[in-house]
C-alpha positions in Angstrom: 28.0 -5.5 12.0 24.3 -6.2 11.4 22.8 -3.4 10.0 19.9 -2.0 11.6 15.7 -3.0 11.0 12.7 -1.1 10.4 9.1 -2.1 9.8 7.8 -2.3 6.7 4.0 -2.9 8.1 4.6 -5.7 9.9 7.4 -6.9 9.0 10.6 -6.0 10.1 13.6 -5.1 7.3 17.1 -3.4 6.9 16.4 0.2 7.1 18.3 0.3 3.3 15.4 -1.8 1.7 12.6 0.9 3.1 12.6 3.4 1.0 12.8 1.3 -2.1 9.8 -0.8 -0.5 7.4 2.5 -0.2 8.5 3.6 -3.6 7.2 0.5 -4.9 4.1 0.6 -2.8 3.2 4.6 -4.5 4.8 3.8 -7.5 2.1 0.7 -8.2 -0.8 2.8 -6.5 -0.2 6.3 -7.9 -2.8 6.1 -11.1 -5.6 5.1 -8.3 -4.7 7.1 -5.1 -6.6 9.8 -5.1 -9.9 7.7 -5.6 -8.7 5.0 -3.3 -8.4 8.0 -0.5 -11.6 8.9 -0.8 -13.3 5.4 -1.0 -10.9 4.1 2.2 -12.3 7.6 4.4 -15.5 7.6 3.0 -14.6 11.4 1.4 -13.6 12.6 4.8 -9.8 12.8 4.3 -11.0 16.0 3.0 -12.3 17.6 6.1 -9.7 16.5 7.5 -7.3 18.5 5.2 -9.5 21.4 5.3 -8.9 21.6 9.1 -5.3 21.3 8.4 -5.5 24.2 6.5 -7.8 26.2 8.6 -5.1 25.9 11.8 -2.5 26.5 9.6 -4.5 29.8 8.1 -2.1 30.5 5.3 -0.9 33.9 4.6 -0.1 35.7 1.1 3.4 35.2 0.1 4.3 32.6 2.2 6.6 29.7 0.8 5.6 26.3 1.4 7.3 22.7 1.2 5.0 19.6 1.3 6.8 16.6 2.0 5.8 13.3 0.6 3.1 15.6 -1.0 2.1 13.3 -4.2 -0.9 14.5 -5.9 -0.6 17.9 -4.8 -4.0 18.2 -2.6 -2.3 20.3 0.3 -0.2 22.3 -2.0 -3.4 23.5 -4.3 -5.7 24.3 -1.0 -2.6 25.9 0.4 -2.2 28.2 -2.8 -6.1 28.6 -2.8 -5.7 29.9 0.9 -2.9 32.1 0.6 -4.0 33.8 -2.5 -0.7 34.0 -3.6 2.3 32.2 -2.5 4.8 29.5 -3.7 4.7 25.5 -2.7 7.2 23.4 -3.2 5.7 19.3 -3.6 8.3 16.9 -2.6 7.8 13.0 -3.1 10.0 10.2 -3.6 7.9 8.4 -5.8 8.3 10.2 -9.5 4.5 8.4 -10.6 2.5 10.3 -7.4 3.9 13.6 -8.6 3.1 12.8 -12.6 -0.5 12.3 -11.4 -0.4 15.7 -9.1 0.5 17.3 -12.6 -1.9 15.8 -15.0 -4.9 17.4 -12.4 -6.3 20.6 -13.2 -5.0 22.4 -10.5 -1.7 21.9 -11.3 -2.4 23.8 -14.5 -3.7 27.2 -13.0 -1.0 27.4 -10.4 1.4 26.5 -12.6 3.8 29.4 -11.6 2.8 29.3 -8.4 4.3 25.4 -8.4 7.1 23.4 -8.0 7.6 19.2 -8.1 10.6 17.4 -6.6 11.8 13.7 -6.5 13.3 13.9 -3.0 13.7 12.2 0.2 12.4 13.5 3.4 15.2 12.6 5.5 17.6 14.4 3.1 15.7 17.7 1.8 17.7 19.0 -1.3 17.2 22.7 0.2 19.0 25.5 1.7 18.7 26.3 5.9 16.2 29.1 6.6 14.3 28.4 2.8 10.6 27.8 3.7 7.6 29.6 5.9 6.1 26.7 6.2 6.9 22.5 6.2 3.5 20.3 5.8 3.7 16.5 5.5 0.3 14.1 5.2 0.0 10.6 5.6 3.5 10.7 4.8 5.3 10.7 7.6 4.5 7.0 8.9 6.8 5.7 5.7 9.8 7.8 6.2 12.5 4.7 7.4 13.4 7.1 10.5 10.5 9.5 10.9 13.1 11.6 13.5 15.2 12.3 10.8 12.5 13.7 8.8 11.4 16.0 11.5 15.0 17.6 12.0 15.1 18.1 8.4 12.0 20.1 8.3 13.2 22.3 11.6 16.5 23.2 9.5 14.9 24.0 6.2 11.8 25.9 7.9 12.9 29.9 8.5 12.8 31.3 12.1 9.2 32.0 13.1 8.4 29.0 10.3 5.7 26.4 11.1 5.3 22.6 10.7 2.5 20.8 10.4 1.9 17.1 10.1 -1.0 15.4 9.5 -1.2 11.6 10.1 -2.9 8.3 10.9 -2.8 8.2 14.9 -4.8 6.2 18.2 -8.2 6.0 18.9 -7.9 6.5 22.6 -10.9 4.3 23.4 -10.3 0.2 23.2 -13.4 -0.4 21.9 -13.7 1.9 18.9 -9.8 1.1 18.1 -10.9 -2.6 17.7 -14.4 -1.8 15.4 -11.7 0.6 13.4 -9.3 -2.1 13.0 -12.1 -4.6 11.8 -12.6 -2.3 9.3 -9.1 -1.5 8.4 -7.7 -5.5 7.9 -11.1 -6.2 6.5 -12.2 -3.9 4.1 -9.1 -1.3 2.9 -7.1 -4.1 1.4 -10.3 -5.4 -0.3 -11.1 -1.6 -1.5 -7.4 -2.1 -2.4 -7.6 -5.1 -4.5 -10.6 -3.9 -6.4 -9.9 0.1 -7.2 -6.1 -0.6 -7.5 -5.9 -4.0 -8.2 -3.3 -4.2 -5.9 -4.3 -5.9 -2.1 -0.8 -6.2 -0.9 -0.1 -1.9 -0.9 -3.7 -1.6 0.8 -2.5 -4.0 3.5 1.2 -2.2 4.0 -0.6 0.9 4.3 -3.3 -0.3 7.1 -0.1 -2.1 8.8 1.9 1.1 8.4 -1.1 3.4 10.8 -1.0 0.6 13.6 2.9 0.7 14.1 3.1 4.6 13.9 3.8 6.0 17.5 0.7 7.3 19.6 -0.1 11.1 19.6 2.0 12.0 22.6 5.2 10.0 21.9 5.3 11.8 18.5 4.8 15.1 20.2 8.0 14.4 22.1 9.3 13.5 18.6 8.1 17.0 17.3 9.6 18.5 20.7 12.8 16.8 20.1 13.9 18.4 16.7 13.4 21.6 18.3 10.1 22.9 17.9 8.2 25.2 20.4 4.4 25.5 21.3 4.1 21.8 20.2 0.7 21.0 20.2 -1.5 18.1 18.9 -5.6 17.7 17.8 -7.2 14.9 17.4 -9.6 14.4 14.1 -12.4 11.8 13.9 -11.7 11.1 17.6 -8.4 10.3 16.8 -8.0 8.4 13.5 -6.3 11.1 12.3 -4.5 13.7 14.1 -2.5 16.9 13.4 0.5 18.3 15.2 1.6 21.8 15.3 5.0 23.1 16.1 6.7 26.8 15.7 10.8 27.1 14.8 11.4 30.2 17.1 
């Protein structure tokens, strides 16, 4: 039996080889990601976190699990919100979370902190453990993105929320296409000379384009069992964040 194909940008491999392919990818990147964000957005991968966090409006005491949560940036504004609280940073890539614990952050909250090696599709967690389930520019390089979401339903507690934030759809042509001149153009370029490392640039850029449109993925969100699924666009939809409530 042939075993089934994902993309890996755009190319098409056995589902097996995926995870070992984006763990490569963050493993070689890790040391430069955080500056890379901020050079590929221009800085505004920041506001666009910020909004994250003022839908989610974190509350004192809440527990949180951030998926594929490398460097930490969501965990520490989360803690920064809630005042006090507990987050959980889970990546698959052992290097991303190294760097989240070199920053100064990671320091301060230090009790207020845990990192994970993990995989999103298999959360090493009890049912019913976490208030809240946030993944960021992660969820496009999970090898079955479904899987990741049904996970994150049955670790979240009843009245628990997930949030995702990811790459999405301009929904005007002409914009898409001046974005994507941009993207093939310039990010792997950025790429080659922040990171030294074109190739991971260019998965990454590959990775946004083949990631489903803002509405299939609500489905998506709908269809691990989520209620008042809802969706906002950011920077007229090169980013966008879904919401969804485990009632």
């Amino acid at each position: 039996m042939n075993e089934k194909t994902t993309h890996f940008g755009f190319q098409d491999v056995p589902e097996s080889e995926k995870a070992g392919r984006v763990r490569g990818v963050f493993g070689r990147v890790a040391s430069k990601y955080d500056v890379m964000n901020d050079a590929m957005s221009l800085g505004i991968h920041r506001i666009w976190k910020d909004a994250m966090m003022d839908w989610l409006a974190p509350r004192t005491g809440q527990r949180l699990l951030d998926v594929a949560g490398g460097t930490g940036d969501i965990a520490f504004r989360f803690l920064k919100r809630a005042g006090r609280g507990h987050a959980t940073v889970l990546d698959l890539t052992e290097p991303m979370l190294d760097e989240g614990r070199k920053r100064a952050e990671a320091e301060q909250m230090a009790d207020s902190l845990d990192w994970v090696v993990g995989d999103a599709m298999a959360l090493p967690f009890e049912d019913n453990s976490f208030d809240v389930y946030t993944i960021s520019f992660g969820i496009r390089n999970v090898t079955r993105p479904q899987e990741a979401l049904n996970e994150a339903f049955r670790v979240l507690k009843p009245g628990g929320r997930l949030m995702v934030l990811e790459f999405s759809q301009i929904p005007n042509e002409l914009m898409q296409k001046v974005y994507d001149v941009y993207s093939f153009n310039i990010i792997p370029r950025l790429g080659q000379a922040i990171a030294n490392d074109r190739d991971s640039y260019q998965y990454l850029v590959e990775s946004i384009r083949k990631f489903p449109d803002q509405e299939t993925f609500l489905g998506m969100v709908r269809q691990a069992g989520f209620e008042q699924a809802k969706y906002r666009n950011l920077s007229v939809g090169i980013a966008c964040l879904h919401s969804g409530w485990k009632i």
